[in-house]
C-alpha positions as CSV (number, residue, x, y, z in Angstrom):
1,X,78.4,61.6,-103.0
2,X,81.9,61.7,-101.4
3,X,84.7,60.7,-103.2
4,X,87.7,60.3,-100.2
5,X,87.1,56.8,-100.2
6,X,88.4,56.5,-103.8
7,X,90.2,59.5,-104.7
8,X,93.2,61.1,-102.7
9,X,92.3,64.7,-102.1
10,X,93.9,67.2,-99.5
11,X,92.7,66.9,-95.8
12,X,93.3,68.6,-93.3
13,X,95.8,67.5,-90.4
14,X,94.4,64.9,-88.0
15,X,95.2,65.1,-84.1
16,X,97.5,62.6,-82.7
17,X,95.3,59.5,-81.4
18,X,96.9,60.1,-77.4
19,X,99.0,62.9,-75.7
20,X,103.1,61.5,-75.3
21,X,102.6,63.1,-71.4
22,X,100.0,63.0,-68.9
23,X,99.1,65.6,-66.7
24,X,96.0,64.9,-64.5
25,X,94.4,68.0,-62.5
26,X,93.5,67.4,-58.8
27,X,90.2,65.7,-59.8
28,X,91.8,62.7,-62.0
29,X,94.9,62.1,-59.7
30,X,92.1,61.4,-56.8
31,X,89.9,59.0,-59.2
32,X,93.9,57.4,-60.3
33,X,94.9,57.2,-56.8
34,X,91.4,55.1,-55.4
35,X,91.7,52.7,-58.7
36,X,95.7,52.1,-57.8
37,X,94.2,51.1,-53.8
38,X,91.6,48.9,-55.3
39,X,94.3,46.4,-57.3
40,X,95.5,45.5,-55.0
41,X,92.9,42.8,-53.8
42,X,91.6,42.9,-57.7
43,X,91.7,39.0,-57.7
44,X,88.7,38.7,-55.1
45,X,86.9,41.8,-56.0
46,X,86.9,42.7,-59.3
47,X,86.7,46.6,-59.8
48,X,83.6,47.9,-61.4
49,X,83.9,51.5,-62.0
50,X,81.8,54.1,-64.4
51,X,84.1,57.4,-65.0
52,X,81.9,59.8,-65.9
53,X,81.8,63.9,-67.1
54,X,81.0,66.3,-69.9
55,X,82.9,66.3,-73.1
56,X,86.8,67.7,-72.3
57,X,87.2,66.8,-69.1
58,X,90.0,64.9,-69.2
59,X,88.3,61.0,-69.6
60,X,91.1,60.4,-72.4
61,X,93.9,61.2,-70.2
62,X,92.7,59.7,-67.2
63,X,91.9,56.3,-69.7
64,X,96.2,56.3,-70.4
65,X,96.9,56.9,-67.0
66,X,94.7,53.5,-65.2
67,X,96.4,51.7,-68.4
68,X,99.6,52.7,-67.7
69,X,98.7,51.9,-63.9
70,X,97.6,48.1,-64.5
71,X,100.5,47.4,-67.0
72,X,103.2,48.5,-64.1
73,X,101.0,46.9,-61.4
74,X,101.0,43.3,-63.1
75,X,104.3,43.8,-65.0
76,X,102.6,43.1,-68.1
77,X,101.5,44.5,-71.5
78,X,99.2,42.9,-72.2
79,X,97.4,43.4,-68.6
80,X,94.7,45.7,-70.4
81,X,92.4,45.3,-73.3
82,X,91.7,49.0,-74.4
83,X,88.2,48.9,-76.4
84,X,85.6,51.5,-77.7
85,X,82.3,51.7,-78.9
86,X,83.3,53.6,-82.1
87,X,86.5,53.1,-84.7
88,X,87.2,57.2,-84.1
89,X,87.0,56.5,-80.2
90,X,89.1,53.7,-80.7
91,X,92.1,55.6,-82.4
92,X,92.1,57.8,-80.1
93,X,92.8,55.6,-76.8
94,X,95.1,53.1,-79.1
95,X,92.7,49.9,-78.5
96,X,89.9,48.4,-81.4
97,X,86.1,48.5,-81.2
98,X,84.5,46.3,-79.0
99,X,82.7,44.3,-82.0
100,X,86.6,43.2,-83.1
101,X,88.3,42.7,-79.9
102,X,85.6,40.2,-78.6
103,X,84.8,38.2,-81.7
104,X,81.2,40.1,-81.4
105,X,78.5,40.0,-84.5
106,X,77.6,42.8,-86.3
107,X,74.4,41.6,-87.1
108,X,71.5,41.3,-84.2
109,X,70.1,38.3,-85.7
110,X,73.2,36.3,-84.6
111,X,73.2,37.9,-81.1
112,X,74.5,35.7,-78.6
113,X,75.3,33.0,-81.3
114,X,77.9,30.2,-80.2
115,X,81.8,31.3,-82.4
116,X,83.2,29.3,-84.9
117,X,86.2,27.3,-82.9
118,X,88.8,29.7,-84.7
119,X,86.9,32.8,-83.5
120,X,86.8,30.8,-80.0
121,X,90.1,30.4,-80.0
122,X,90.9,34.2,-81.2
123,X,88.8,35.3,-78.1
124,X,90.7,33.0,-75.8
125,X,94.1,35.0,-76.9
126,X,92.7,38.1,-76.7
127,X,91.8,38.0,-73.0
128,X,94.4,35.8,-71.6
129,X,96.9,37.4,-69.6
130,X,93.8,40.6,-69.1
131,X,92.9,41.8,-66.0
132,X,91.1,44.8,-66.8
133,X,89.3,46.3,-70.0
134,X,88.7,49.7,-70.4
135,X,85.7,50.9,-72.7
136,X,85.3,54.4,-74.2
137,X,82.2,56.3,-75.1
138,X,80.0,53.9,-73.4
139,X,77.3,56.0,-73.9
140,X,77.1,54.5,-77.4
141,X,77.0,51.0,-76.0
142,X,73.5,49.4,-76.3
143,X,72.3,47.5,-73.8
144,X,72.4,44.5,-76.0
145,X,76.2,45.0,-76.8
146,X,76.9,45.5,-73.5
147,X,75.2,42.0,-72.3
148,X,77.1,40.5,-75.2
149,X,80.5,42.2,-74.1
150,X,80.0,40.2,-70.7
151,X,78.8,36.4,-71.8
152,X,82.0,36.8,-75.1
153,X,84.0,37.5,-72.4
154,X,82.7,34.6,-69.8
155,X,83.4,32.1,-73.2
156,X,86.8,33.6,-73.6
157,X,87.9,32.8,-69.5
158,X,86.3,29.0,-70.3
159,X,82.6,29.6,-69.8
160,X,82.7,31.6,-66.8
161,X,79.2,32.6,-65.0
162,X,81.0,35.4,-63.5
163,X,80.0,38.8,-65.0
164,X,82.4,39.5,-67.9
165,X,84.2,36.2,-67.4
166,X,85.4,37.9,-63.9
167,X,87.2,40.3,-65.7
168,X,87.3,43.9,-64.1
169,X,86.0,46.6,-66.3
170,X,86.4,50.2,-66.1
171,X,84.2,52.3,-68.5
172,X,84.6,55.9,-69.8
173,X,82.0,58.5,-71.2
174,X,79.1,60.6,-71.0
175,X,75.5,59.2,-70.4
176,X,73.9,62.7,-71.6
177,X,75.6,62.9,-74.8
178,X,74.4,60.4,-77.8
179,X,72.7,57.3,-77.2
180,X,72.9,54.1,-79.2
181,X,70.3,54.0,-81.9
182,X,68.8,50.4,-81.2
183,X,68.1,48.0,-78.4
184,X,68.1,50.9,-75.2
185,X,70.8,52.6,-73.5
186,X,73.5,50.8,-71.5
187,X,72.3,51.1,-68.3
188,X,68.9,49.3,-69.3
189,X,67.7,45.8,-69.3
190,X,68.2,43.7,-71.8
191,X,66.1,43.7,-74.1
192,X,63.2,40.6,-73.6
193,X,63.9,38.8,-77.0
194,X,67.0,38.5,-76.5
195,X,66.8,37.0,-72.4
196,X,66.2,33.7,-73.1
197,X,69.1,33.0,-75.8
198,X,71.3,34.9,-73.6
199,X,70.4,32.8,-70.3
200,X,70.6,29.7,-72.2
201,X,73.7,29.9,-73.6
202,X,75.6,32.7,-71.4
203,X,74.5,32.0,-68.1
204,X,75.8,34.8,-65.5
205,X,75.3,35.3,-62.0
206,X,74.4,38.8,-62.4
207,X,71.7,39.9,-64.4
208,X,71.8,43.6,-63.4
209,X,75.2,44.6,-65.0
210,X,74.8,47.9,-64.9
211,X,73.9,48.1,-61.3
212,X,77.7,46.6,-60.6
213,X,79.1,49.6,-61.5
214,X,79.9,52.7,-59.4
215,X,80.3,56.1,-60.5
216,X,83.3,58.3,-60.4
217,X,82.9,62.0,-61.6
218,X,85.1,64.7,-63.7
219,X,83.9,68.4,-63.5
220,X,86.4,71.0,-65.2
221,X,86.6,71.2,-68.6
222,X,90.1,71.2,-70.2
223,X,89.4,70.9,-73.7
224,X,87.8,74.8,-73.9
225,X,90.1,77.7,-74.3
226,X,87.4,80.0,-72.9
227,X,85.5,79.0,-69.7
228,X,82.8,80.9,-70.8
229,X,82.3,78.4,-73.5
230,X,82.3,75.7,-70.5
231,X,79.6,77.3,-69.3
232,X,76.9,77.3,-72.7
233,X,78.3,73.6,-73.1
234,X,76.9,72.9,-70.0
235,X,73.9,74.6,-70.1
236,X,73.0,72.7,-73.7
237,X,74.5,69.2,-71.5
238,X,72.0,69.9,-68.2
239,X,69.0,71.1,-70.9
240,X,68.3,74.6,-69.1
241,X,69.5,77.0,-71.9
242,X,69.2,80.6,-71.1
243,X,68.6,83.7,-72.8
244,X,72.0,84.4,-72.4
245,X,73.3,81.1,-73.8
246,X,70.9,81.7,-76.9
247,X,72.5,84.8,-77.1
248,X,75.9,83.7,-77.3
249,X,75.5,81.1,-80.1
250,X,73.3,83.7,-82.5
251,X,75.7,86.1,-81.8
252,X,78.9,84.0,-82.8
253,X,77.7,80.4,-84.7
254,X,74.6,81.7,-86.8
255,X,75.1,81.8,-90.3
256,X,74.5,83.5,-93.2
257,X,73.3,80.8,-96.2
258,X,71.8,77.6,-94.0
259,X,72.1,75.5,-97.4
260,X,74.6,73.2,-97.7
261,X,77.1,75.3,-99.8
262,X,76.4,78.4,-97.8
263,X,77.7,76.0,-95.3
264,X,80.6,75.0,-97.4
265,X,81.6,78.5,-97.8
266,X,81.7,79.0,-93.8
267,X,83.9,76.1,-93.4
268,X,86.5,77.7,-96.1
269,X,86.3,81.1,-94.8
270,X,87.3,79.4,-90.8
271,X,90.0,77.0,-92.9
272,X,91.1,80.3,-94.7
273,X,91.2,82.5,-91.5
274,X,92.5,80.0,-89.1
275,X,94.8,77.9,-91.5
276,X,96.9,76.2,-88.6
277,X,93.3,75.2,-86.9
278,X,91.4,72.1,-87.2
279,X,87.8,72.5,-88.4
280,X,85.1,69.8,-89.4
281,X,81.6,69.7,-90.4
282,X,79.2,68.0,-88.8
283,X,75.3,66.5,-89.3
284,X,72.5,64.5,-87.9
285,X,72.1,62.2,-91.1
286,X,74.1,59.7,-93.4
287,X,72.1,61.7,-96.4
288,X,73.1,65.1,-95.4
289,X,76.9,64.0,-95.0
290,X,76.5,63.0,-98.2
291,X,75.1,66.1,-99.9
292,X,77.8,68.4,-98.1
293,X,80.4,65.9,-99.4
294,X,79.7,67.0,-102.8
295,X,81.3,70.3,-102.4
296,X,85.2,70.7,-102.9
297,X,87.5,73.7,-103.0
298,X,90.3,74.0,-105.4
299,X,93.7,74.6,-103.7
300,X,95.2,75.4,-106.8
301,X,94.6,78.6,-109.6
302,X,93.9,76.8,-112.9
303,X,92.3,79.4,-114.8
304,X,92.0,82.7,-114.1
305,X,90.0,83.5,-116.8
306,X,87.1,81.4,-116.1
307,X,87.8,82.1,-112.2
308,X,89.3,78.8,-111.5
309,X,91.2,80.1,-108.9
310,X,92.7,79.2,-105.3
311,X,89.3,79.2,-103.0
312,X,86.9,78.7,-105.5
313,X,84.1,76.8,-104.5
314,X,82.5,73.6,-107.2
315,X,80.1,71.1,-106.1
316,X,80.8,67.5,-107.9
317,X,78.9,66.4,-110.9
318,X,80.7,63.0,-111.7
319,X,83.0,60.6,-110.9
320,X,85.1,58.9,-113.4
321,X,88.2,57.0,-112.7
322,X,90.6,59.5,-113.2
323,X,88.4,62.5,-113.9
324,X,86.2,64.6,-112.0
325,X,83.3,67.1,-113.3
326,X,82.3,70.0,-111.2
327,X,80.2,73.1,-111.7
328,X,81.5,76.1,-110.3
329,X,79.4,79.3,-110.1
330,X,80.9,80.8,-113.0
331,X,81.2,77.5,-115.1
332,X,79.8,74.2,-115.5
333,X,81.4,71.3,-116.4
334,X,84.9,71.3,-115.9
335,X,86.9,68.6,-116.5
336,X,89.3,67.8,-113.3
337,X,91.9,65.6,-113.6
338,X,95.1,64.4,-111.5
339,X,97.6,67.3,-111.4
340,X,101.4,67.1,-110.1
341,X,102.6,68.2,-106.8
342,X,105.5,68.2,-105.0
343,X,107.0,68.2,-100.8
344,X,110.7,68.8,-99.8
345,X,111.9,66.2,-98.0
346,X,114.7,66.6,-95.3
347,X,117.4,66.6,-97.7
348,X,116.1,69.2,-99.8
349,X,115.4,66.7,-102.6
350,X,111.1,66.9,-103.4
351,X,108.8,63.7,-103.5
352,X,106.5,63.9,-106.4
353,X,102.9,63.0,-106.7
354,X,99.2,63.4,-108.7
355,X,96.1,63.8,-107.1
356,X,92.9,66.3,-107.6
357,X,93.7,69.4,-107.2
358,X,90.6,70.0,-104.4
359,X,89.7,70.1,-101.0
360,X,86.5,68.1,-100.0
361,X,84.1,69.1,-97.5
362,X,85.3,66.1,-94.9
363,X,81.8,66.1,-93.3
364,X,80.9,63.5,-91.1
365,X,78.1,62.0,-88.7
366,X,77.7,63.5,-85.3
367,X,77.7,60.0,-83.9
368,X,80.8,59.6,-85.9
369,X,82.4,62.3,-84.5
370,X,82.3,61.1,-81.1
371,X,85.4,61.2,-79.8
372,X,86.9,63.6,-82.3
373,X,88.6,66.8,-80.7
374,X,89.0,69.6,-83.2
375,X,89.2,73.7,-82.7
376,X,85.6,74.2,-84.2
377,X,82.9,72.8,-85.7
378,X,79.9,73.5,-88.8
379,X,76.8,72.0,-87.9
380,X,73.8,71.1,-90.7
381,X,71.4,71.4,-87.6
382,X,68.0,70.7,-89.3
383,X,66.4,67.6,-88.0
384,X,68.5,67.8,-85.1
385,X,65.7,65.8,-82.6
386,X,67.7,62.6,-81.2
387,X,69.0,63.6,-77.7
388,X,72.0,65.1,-77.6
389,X,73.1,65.5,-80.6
390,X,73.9,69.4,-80.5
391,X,75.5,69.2,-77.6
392,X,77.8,66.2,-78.7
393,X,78.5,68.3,-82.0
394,X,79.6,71.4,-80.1
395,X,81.3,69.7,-77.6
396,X,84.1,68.5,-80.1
397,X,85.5,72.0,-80.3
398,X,87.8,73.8,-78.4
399,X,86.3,77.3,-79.0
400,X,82.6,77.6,-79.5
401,X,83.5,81.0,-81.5
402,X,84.8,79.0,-84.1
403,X,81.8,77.3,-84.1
404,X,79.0,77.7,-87.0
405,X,75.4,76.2,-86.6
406,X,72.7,76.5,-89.8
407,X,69.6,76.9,-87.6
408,X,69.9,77.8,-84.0
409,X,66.8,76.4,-82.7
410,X,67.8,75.5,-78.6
411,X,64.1,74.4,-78.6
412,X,65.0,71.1,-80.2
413,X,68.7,71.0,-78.1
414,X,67.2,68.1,-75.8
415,X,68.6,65.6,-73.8
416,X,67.5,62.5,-72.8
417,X,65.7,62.9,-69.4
418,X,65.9,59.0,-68.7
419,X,69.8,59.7,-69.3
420,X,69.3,61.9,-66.4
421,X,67.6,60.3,-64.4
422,X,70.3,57.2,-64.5
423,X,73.3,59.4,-63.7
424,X,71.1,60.8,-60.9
425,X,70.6,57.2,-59.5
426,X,74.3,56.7,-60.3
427,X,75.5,59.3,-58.2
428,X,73.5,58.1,-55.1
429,X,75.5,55.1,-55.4
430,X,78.9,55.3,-52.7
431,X,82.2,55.1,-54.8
432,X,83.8,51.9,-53.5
């Protein structure tokens, strides 16, 4: 049950979607400085190239920086199309998902479908004028979408065979954090039932798109304030957790009540300590987001009697249009409804408004998160078996001692080993 979809509550402060200035260490100003040599002769050789590294090593910055590159090389705006796999993902780099940009079906039943002539014609807008797209957490990319990016793309440049309708493409992200749920990783095949449709309809020279791309590699993490937390990330990332890792995150992220207001409670108490941070909490499943959705904080003192009081913790009961019924330890069924508020403006004069006095729990899907950077995380970890996943949630945060985790369980902390073994392959491959 979550109620931010219909009712204005009190959220916490969201990060601006891209930094006003760039500052790239050594590492990012070599990868910028061998893309700005390859546009040069971009017209016969489009550029193919995969930048990859853990979570907080700059791939955001290094994103605006090629953009900014391409727009100044071609003296136009409109010289990059900006996508992601993920609506978060695509806030933060300022483009749209890859599913709107490209006029791509939700649905996998109409994979590789011919577009209606308006959607044809929306496509052929979109891309003219680009010269390069840039894709964001391509590790969420299925191998499905990513065959459909390239033949939408061929029908957009007027039924090109050339792979994404000659179109450079530069993508950003990390192969060992989540993987797309359906239809096998990016750097797979395409899937056999969807071949023939595709080769009927799409036709393109290259079958192996992945195999076009070479790999360009970050290695410090930025996003950290400790680099001993750089180090436990990576040992969760690489899948070799030692004692001492084990020992950090028992020490620091266990907690005390693993339900999901125990949880709850650990998310106000780091919101209450660290008021000027960013915190959000985190789980595997669409049902457990739920559950922990249910649980609000009043920000107010109603009652002190009943113990209605600034921090007290209720879990919704019901939704009505413009009442709310919560049970809070001490009593059940209270009636919520709108209250008045007020925020001085500039010129000391106050905007009114009404809105429930209460805080929700703002939880959210790992996969969801992806992108997200916040100071720490609290992670329902029960059921945490897809690849990745832990290491994806903890990687949002800047410090892992603001970190909380319900079950600290490294045995089930896996990555995929096929994800591995691609980036292994990757890196054999010469830069060019």
């Amino acid at each position: 049950m979550s109620v931010t979809s219909t009712f204005p509550l009190f959220n916490a402060p969201t990060t601006p979607c891209l930094p006003q200035m760039v500052v790239l260490n050594i590492t990012q100003q070599n990868i910028r400085n061998h893309y700005r040599s390859l546009l040069a002769t971009i017209q016969e050789k489009p550029i193919y190239i995969y930048v990859y590294g853990p979570a907080g090593t700059g791939k955001t910055a290094l994103f605006r920086a090629l953009q900014e590159d391409t727009n100044e090389f071609f003296k136009c705006p409109k010289a990059c199309l900006p996508m992601a796999s993920t609506g978060t993902a695509a806030l933060n780099v300022a483009g749209r998902t890859i599913h709107s940009a490209l006029s791509i079906p939700i649905n996998d039943e109409e994979a590789f479908s011919a577009p209606t002539p308006r959607m044809r014609k929306t496509l052929k807008i979109t891309l003219e004028g680009v010269r390069v797209a840039f894709v964001d957490e391509i590790s969420l990319v299925s191998s499905l979408l990513f065959h459909q990016m390239s033949a939408y793309m061929q029908l957009g440049r007027g039924g090109s065979a050339k792979p994404f309708g000659g179109i450079s493409m530069v993508l950003f992200g990390d192969l060992l954090q989540l993987e797309p749920v359906t239809h096998g990783a990016v750097y797979e095949a395409l899937p056999l039932e969807f071949k023939a449709l595709r080769d009927a309809s799409y036709p393109c020279v290259t079958e192996n798109l992945w195999g076009l791309f070479r790999m360009m590699r970050l290695h410090k993490n930025v996003r950290v304030e400790e680099q001993e937390d750089a180090k436990h990330l990576n040992a969760l990332r690489e899948d070799e957790i030692p004692d001492e890792t084990e020992t950090f995150f028992k020490r620091f992220c266990k907690v005390r009540d693993t339900t999901p207001g125990g949880l709850f409670e650990e998310l106000d108490e780091l919101r209450a300590s660290w008021p000027e941070k960013e915190f959000i909490m985190l789980a595997p499943q669409n049902e457990t987001v739920d559950r922990l959705n249910e649980f609000v904080t009043l920000v107010t003192t109603i009652d002190k009697r009943r113990k209605l009081v600034n921090g007290a913790i209720g879990r919704i009961k019901k939704i009505y249009p413009n009442t709310l019924v919560i049970d809070f330890p001490e009593v059940n069924n209270v009636i919520m409804e709108r209250s008045h508020f007020r925020i001085q403006k500039r010129d000391n004069d106050y905007f009114w408004f009404k809105q429930f006095p209460i805080r929700e729990a703002e939880a959210m899907t790992i996969h969801n998160s992806q992108g997200r950077t916040v100071d720490g995380v609290v992670v329902y970890s029960r059921g945490l078996f897809m690849p990745g996943l832990m290491y994806t949630a903890l990687s949002r945060a800047r410090s892992l001692k603001l970190c909380r985790i319900s079950h600290v369980e490294p045995e089930n902390w896996k990555v995929a080993v096929h994800a591995r073994d691609a980036v292994t392959q990757m890196r054999k491959r010469k830069a060019s």
